[in-house]
N, C-alpha and C positions, 0 to 999 in steps of 0.2 A: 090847210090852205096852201096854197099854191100859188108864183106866176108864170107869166106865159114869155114865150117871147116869139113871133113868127117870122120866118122867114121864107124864099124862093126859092121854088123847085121848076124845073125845065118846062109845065104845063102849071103851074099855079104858086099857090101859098101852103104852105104847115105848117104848123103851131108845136112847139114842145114845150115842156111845162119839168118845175122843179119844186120840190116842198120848200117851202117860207123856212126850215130850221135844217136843211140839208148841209148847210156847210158854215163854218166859223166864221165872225170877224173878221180878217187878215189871215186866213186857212189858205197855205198855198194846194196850190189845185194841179194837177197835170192830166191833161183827156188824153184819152189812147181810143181811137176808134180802127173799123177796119180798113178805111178808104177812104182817104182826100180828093176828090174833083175838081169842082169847082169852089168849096170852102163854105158855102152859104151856110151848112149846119155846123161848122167847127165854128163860124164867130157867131153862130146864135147861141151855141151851149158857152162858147165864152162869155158873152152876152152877159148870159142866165148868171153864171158866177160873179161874174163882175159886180150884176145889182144885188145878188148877196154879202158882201163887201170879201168874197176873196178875189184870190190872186193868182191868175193863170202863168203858169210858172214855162210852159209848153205845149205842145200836142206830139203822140209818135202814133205815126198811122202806120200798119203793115204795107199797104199801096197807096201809092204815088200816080194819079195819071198828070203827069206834069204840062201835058199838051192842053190839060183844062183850064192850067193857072192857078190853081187852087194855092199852092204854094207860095207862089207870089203873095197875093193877097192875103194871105198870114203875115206873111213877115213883113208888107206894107204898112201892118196894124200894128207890128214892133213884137210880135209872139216868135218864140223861137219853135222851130218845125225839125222832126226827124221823121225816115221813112224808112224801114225796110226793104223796100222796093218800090222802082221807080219806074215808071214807062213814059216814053218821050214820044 
């Protein structure tokens, strides 16, 4: 089993999904994807950890487009953000 959690993309909605025993009670977590934008998919897969009861501890994205906000809106949420590279 699984849940879901969807979120917005520039022309609609998508859905990502996580196994029901993927992660521990208080399991800290840290996501590393390739690219931060706009952020809709880095606080869905937080999201998704969260209602597993862990603990998103950060995110490090290799890119940065900082002119999408994406960054902000992390740390709005109180998550701490690093970036390898950053475009303005």
């Amino acid at each position: 089993p699984t849940i879901k959690q969807s979120y917005n993309i520039e022309y609609g909605t998508r859905n990502m999904e996580i196994q029901n025993d993927a992660i521990l009670d208080g399991e800290k977590i840290l996501i590393v994807d390739d690219l931060l934008a706009t952020g809709g998919t880095a606080i869905a897969s937080a999201s998704l950890v969260e209602k597993l009861g862990g603990a998103v501890v950060g995110f490090v994205f290799i890119i940065c487009l900082n002119y999408l906000e994406g960054m902000n809106k992390l740390r709005n949420h109180g998550y701490n953000v690093n970036c390898i590279m950053e475009y303005y």
